[in-house]
Backbone and ligand atoms as CSV (ligand in chain L), in Angstrom:
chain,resi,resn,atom,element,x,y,z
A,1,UNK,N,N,57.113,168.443,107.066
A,1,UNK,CA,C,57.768,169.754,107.292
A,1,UNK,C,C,57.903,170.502,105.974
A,2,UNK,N,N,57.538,171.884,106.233
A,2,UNK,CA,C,58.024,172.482,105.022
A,2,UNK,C,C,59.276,172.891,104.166
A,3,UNK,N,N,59.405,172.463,103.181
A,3,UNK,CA,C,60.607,172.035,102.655
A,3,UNK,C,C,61.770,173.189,102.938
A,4,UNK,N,N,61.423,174.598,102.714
A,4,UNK,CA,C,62.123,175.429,103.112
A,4,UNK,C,C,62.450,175.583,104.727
A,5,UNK,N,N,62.302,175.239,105.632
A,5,UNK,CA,C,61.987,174.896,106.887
A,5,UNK,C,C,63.020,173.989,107.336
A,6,UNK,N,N,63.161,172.826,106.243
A,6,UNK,CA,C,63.972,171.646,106.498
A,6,UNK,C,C,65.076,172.358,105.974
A,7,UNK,N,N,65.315,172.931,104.877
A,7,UNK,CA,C,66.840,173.255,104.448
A,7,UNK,C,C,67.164,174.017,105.126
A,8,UNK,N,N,66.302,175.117,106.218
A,8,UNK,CA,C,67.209,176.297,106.864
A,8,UNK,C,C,67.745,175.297,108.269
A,9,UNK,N,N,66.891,174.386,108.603
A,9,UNK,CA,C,67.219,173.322,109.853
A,9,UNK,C,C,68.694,172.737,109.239
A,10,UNK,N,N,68.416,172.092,108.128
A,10,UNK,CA,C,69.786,171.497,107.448
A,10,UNK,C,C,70.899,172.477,107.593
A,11,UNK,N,N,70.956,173.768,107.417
A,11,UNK,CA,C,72.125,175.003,107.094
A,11,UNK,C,C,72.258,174.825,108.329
A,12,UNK,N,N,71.376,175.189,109.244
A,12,UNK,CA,C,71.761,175.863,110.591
A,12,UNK,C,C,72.635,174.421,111.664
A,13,UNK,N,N,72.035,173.011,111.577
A,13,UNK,CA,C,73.137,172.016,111.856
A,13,UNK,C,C,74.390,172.229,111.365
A,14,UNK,N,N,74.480,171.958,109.860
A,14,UNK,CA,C,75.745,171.855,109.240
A,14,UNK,C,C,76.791,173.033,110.219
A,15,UNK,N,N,75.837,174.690,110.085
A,15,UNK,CA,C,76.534,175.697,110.657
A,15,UNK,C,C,77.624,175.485,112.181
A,16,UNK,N,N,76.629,174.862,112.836
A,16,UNK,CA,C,76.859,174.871,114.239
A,16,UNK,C,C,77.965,173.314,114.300
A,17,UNK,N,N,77.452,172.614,113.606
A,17,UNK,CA,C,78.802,171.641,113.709
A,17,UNK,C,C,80.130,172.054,113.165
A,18,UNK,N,N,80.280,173.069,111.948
A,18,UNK,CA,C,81.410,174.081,111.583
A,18,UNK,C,C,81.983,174.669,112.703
A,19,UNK,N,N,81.377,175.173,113.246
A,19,UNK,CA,C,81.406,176.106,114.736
A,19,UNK,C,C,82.270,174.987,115.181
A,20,UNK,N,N,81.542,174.193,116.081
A,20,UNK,CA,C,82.423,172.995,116.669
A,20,UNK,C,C,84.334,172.821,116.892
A,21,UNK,N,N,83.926,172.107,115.075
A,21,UNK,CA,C,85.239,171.794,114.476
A,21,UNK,C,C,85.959,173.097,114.829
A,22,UNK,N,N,85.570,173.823,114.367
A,22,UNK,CA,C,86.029,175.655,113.786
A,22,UNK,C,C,86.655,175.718,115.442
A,23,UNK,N,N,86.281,175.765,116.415
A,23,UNK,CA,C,86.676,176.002,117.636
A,23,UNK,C,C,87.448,175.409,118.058
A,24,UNK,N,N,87.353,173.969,117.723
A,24,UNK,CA,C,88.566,172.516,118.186
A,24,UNK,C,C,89.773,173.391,117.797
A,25,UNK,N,N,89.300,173.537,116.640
A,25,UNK,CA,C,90.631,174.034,115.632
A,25,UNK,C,C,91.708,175.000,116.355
A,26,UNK,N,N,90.814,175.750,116.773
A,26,UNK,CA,C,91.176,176.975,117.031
A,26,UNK,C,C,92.273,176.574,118.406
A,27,UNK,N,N,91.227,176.062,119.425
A,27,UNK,CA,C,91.905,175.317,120.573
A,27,UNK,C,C,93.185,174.921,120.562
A,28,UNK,N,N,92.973,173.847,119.583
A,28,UNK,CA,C,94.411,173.251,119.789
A,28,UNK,C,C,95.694,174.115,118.819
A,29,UNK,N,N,95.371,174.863,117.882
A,29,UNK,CA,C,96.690,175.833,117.675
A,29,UNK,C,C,97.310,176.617,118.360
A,30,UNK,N,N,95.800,177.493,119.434
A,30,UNK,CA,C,96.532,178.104,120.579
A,30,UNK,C,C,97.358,177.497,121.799
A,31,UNK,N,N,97.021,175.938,121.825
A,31,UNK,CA,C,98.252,175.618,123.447
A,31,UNK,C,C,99.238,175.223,121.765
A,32,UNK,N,N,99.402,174.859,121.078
A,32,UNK,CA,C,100.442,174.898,120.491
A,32,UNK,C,C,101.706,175.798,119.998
A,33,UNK,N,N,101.090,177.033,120.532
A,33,UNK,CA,C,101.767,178.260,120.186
A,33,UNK,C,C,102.792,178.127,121.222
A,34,UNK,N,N,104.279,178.677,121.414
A,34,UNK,CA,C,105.518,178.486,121.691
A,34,UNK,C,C,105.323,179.647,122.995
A,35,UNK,N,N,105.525,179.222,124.098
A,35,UNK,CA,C,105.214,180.343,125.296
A,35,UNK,C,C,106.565,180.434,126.102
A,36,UNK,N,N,107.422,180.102,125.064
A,36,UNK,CA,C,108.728,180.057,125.985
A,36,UNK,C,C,109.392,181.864,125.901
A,37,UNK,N,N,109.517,182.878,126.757
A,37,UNK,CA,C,109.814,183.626,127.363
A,37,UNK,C,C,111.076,183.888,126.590
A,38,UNK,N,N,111.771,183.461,126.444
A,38,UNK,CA,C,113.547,183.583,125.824
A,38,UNK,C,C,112.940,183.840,124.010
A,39,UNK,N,N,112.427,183.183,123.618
A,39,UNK,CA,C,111.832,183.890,121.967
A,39,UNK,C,C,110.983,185.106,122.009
A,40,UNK,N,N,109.866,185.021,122.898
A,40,UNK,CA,C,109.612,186.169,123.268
A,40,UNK,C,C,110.516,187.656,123.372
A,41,UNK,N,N,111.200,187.693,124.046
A,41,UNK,CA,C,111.939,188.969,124.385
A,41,UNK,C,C,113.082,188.689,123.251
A,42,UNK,N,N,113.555,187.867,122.148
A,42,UNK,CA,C,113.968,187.763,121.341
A,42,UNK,C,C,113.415,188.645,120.679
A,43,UNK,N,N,112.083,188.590,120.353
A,43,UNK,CA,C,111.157,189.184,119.065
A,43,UNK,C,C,111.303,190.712,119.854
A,44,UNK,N,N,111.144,190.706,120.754
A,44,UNK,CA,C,110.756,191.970,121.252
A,44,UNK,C,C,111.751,192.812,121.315
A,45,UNK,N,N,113.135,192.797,120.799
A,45,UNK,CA,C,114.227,193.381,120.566
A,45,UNK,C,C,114.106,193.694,119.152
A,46,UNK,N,N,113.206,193.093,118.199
A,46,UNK,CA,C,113.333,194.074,116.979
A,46,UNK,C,C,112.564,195.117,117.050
A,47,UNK,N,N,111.724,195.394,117.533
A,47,UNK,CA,C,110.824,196.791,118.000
A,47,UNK,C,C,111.424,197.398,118.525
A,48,UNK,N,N,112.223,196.649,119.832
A,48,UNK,CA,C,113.204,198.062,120.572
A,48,UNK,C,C,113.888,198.710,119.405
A,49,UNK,N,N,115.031,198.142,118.643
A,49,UNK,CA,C,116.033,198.830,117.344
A,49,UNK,C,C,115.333,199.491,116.687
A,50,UNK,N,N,114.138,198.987,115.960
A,50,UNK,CA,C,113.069,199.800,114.894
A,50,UNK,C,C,112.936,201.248,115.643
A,51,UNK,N,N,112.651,201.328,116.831
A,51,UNK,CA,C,112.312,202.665,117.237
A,51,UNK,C,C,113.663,203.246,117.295
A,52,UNK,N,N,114.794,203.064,117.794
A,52,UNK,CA,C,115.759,203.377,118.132
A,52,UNK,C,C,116.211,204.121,116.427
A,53,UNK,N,N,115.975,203.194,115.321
A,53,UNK,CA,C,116.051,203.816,114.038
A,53,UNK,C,C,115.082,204.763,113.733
A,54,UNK,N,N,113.463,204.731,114.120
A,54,UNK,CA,C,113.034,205.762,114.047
A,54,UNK,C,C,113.680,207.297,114.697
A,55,UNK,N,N,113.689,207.105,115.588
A,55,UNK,CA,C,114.352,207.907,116.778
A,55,UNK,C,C,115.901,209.152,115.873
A,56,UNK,N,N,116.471,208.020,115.594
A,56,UNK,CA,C,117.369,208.575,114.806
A,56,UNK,C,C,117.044,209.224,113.232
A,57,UNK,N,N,115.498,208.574,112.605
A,57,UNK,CA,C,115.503,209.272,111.598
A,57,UNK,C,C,114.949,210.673,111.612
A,58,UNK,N,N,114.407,210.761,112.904
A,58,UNK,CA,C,113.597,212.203,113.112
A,58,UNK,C,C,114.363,213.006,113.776
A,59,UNK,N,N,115.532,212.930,114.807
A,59,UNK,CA,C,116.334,213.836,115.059
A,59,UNK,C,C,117.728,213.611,114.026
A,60,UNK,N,N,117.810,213.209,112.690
A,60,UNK,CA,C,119.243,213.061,111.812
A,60,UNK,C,C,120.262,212.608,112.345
A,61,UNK,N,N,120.003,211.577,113.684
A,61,UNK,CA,C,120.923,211.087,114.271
A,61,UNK,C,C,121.635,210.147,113.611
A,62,UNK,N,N,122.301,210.273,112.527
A,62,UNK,CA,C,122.668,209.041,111.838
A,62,UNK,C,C,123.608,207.663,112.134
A,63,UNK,N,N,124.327,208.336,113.318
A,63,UNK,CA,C,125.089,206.559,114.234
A,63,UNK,C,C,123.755,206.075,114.762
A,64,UNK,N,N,122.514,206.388,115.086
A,64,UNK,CA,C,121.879,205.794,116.059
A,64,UNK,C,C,120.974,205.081,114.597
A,65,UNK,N,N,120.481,205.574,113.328
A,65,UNK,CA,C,120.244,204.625,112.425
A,65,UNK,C,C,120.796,203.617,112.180
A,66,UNK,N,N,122.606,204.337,112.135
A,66,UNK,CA,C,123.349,202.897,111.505
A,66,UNK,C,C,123.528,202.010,112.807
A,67,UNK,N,N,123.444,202.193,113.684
A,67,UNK,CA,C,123.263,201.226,115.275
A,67,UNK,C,C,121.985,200.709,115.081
A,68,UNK,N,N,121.171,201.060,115.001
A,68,UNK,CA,C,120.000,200.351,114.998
A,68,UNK,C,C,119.735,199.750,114.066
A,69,UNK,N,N,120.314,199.504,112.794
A,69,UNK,CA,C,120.257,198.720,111.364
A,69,UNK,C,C,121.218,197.508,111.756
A,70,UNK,N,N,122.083,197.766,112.200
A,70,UNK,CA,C,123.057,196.759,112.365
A,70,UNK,C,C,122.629,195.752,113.716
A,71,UNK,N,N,121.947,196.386,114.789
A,71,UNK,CA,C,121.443,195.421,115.481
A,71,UNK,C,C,120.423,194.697,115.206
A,72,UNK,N,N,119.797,194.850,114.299
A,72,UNK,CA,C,118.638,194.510,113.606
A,72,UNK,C,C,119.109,193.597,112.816
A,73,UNK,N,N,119.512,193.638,111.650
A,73,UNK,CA,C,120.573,192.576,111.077
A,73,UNK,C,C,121.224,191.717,112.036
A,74,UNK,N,N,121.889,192.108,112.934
A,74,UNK,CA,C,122.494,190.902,113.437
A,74,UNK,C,C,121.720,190.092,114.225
A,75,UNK,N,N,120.567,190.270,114.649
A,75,UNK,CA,C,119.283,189.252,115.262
A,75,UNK,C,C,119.138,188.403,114.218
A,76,UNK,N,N,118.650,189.013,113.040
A,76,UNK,CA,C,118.212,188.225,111.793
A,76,UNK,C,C,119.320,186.621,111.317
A,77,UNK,N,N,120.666,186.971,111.859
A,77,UNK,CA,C,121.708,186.133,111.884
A,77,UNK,C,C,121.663,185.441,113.226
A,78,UNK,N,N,120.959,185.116,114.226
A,78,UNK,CA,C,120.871,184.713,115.012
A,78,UNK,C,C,120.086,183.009,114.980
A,79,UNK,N,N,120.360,182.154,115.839
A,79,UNK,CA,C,119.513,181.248,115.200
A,79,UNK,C,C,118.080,181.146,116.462
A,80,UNK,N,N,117.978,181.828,117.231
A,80,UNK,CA,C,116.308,181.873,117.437
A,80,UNK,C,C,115.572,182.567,116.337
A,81,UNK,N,N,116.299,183.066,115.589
A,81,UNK,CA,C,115.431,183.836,114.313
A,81,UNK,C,C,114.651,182.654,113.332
A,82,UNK,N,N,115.764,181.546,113.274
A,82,UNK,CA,C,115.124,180.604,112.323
A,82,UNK,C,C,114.218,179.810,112.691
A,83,UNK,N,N,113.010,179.935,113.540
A,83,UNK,CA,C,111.697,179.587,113.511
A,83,UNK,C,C,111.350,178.419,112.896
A,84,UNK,N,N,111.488,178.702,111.243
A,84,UNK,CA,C,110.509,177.974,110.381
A,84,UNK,C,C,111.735,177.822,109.016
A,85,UNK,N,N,111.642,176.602,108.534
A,85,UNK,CA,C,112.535,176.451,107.477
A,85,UNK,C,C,111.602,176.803,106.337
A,86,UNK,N,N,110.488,177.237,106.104
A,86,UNK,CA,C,109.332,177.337,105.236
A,86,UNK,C,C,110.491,178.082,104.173
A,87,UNK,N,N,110.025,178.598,102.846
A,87,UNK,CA,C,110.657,179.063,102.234
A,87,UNK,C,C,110.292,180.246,101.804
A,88,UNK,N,N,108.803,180.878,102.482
A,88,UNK,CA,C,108.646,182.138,102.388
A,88,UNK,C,C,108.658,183.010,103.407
A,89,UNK,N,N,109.067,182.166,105.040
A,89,UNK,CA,C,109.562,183.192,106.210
A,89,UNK,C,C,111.049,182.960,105.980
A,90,UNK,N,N,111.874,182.020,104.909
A,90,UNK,CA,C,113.404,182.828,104.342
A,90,UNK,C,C,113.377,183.583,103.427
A,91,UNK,N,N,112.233,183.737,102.950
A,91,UNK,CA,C,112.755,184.596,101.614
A,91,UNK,C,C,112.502,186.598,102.413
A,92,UNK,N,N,111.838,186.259,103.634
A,92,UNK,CA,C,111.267,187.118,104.170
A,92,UNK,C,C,112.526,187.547,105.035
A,93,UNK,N,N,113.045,186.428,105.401
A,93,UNK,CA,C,114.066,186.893,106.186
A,93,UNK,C,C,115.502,187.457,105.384
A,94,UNK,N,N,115.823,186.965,103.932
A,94,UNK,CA,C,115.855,187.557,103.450
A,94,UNK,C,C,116.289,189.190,102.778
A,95,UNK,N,N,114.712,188.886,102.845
A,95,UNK,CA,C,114.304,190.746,102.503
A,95,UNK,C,C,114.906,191.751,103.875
A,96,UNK,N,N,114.797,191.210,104.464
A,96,UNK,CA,C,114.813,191.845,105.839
A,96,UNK,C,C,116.229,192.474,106.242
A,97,UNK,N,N,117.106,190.975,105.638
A,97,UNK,CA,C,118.744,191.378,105.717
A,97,UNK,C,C,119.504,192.512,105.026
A,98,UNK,N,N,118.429,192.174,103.633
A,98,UNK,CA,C,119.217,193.329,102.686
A,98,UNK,C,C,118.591,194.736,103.011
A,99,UNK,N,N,117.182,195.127,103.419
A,99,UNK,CA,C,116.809,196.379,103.988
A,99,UNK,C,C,117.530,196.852,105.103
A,100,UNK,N,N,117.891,196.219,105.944
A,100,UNK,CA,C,119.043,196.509,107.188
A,100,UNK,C,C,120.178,196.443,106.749
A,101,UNK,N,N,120.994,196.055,105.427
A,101,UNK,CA,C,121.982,196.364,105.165
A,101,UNK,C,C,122.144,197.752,104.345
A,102,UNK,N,N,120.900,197.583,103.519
A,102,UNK,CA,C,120.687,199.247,102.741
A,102,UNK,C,C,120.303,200.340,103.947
A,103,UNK,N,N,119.794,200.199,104.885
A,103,UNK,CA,C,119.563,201.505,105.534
A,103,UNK,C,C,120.886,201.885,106.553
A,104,UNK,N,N,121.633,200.610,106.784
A,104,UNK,CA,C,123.015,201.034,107.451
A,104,UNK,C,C,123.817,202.019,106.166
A,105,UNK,N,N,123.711,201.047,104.654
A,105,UNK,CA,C,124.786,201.948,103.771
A,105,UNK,C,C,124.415,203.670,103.940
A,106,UNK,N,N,122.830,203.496,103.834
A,106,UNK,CA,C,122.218,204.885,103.831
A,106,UNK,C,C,122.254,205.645,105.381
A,107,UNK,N,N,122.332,205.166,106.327
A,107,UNK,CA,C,122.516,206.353,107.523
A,107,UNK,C,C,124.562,207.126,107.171
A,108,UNK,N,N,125.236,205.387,106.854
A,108,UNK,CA,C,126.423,206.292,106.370
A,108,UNK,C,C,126.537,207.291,105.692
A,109,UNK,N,N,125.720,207.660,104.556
A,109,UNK,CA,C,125.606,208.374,103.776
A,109,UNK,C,C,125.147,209.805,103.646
A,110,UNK,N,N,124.398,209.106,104.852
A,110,UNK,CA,C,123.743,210.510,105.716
A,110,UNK,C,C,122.574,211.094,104.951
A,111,UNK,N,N,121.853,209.782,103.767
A,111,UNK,CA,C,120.876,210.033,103.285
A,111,UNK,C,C,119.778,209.900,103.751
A,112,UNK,N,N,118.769,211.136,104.587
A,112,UNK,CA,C,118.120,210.811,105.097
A,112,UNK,C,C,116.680,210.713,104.682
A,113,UNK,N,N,116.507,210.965,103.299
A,113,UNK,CA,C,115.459,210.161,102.826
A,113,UNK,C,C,115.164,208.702,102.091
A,114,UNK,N,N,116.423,208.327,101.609
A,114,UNK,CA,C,116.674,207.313,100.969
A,114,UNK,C,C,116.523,206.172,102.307
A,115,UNK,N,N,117.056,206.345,103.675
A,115,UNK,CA,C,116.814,205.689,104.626
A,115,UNK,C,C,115.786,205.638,105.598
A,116,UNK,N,N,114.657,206.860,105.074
A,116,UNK,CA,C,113.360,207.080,105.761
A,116,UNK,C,C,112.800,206.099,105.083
A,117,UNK,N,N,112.683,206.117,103.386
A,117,UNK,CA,C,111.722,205.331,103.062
A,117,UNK,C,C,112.151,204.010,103.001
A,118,UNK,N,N,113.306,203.307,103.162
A,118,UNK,CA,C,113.949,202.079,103.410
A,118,UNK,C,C,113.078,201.490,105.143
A,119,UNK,N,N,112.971,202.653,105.985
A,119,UNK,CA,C,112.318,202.133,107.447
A,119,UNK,C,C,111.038,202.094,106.668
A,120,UNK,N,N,110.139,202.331,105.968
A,120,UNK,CA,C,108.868,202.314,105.564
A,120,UNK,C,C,108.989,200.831,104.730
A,121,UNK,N,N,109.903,200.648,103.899
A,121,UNK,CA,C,109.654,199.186,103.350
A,121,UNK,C,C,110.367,197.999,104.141
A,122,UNK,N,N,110.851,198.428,105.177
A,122,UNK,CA,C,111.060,197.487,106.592
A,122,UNK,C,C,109.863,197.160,107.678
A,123,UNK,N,N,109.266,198.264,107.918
A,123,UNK,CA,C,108.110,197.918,108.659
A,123,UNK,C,C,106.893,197.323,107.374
A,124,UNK,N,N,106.952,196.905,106.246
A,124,UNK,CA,C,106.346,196.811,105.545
A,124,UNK,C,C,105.919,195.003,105.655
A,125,UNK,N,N,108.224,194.590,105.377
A,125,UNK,CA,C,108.570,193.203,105.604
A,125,UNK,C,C,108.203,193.110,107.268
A,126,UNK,N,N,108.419,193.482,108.445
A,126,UNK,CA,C,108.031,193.052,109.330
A,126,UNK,C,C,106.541,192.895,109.145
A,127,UNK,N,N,105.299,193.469,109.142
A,127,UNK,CA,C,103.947,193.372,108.925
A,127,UNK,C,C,103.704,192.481,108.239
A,128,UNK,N,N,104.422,192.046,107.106
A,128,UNK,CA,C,103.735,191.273,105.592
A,128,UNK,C,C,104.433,189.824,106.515
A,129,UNK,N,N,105.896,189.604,106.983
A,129,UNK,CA,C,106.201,188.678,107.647
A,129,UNK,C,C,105.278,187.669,108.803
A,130,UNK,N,N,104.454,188.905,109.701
A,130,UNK,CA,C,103.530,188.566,110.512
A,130,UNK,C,C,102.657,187.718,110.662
A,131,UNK,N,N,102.087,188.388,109.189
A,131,UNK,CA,C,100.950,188.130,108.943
A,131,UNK,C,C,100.875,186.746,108.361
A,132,UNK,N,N,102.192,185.992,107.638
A,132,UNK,CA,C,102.339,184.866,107.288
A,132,UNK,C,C,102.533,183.865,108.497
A,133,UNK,N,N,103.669,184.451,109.754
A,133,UNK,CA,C,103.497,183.620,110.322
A,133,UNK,C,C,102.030,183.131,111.298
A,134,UNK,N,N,101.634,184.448,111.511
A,134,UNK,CA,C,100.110,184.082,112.141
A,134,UNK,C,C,99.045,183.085,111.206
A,135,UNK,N,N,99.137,183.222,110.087
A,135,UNK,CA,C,98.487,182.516,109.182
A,135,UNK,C,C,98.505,181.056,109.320
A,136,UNK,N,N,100.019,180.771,108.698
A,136,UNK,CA,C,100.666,179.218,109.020
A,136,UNK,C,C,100.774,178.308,109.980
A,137,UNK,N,N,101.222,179.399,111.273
A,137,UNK,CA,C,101.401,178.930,112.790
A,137,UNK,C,C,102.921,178.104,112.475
A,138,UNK,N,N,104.193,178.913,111.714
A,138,UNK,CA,C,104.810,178.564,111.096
A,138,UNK,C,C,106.126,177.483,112.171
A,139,UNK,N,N,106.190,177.942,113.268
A,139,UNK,CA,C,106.740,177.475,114.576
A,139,UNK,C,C,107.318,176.027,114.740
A,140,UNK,N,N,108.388,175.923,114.514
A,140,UNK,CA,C,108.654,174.404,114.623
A,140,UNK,C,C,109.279,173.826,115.588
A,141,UNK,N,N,110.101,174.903,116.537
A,141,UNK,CA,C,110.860,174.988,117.041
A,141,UNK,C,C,110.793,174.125,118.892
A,142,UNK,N,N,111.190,172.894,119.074
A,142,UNK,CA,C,111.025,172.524,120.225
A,142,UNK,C,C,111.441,173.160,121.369
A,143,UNK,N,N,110.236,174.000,122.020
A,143,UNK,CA,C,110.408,174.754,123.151
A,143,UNK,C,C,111.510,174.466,124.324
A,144,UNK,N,N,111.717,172.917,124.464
A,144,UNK,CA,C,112.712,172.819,125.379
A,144,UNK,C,C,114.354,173.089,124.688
A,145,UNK,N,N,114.167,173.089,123.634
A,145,UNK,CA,C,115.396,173.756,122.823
A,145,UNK,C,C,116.041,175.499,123.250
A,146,UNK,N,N,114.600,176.049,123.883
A,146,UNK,CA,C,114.927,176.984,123.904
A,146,UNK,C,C,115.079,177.626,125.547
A,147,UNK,N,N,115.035,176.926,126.176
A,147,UNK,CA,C,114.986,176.840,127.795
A,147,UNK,C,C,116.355,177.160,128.138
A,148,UNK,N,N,116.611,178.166,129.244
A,148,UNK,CA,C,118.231,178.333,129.389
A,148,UNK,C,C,118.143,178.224,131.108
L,1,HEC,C1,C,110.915,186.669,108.723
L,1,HEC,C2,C,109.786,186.883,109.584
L,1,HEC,C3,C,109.744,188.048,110.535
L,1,HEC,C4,C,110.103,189.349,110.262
L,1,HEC,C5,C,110.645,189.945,108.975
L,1,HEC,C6,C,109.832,190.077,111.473
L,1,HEC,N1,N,109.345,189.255,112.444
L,1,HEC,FE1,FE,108.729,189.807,114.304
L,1,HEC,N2,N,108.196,187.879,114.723
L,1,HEC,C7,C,108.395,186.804,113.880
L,1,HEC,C8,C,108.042,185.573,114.567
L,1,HEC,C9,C,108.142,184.163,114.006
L,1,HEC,C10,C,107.592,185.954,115.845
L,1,HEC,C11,C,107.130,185.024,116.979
L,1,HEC,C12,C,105.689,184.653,116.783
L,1,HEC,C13,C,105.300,183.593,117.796
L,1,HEC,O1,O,105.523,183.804,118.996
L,1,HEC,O2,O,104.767,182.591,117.377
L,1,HEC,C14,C,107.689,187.412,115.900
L,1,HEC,C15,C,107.322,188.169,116.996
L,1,HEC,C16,C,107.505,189.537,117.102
L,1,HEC,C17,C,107.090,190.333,118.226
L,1,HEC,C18,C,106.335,189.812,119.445
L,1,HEC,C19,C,107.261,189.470,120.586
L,1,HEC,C20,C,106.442,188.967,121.764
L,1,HEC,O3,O,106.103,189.780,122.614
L,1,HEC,O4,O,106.146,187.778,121.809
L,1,HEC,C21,C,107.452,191.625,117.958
L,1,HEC,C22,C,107.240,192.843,118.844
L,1,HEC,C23,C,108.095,191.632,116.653
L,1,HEC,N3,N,108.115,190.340,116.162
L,1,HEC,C24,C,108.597,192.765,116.034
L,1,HEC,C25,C,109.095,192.788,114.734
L,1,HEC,C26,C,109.538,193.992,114.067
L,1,HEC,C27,C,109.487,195.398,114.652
L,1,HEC,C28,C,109.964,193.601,112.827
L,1,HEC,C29,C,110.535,194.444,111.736
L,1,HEC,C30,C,111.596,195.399,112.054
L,1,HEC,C31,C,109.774,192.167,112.722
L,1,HEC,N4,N,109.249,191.715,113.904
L,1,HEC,C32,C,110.060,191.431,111.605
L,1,HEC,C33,C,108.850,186.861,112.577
L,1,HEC,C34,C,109.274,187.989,111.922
């Protein structure tokens, strides 16, 4: 066989057994992912508030910022929040506490740019947060723990 012939045969095995693995992989992280319904609609209450703070930053509604900062924060104090003891979804969580505590000081204040761009480096930590936990598959949390 011609030698170049044999090494693209060689690449293209190696490739397809990558594939393989690469897919196993894949497989078994997804049934490992947490499908319990009660964390779910957990998470899905920080989007409701986020808008509810948007909402308020575009009509100067400023109780409905500082309502929506403070419900936001107080999830973060919740313990379905603590997921992962990792030490960069706390340092994330964190960040998260003190931006929801600065944009409550700031709707008091009735500063409404100082608390526009505070929602911009909040949706920043939610995104950058994400993206770690999708990465890690950071989840430790025994699903029947969370069953009500
Ligand atoms: C410290 C990390 C962290 C931060 C910060 C964070 N999240 Fe999440 N979020 C998570 C985790 C963990 C999940 C669950 C992922 C899973 O199911 O495996 C999640 C899931 C979600 C979901 C999906 C809920 C569903 O339908 O399953 C939404 C929506 C969401 N977050 C919104 C937000 C918003 C909006 C913010 C910012 C205001 C935010 N998150 C900030 C960690 C974080």
């Amino acid at each position: 066989m011609n030698p170049s012939i044999r090494t693209t045969l060689l690449a293209l095995t190696c490739l397809s057994a990558l594939g393989i693995v690469g897919s196993r992989v894949g497989a078994r992280a997804q049934e490992e992912q947490p499908q319990d319904r009660t964390l779910s609609m957990f998470m899905q209450a920080k989007l409701d508030h986020s808008k509810d703070v948007l909402e308020g930053l575009t009509v100067a509604d400023f109780d409905q910022i500082v309502q929506g900062a403070q419900a936001l924060r107080q999830l973060a104090e919740n313990e379905l929040w603590r997921v992962s003891p990792n030490m960069t979804y706390v340092r994330y969580t964190e960040e998260f506490i003190r931006l929801t505590e600065a944009l409550e000081q700031q709707g008091r204040e009735k500063n409404i740019d100082g608390a526009t761009l505070n929602y911009v480096n909040l949706t920043i930590n939610c995104v950058n947060c994400h993206k770690f936990v999708r990465d890690q598959r950071v989840t430790v949390l025994d699903p029947e723990t969370l069953r009500r």
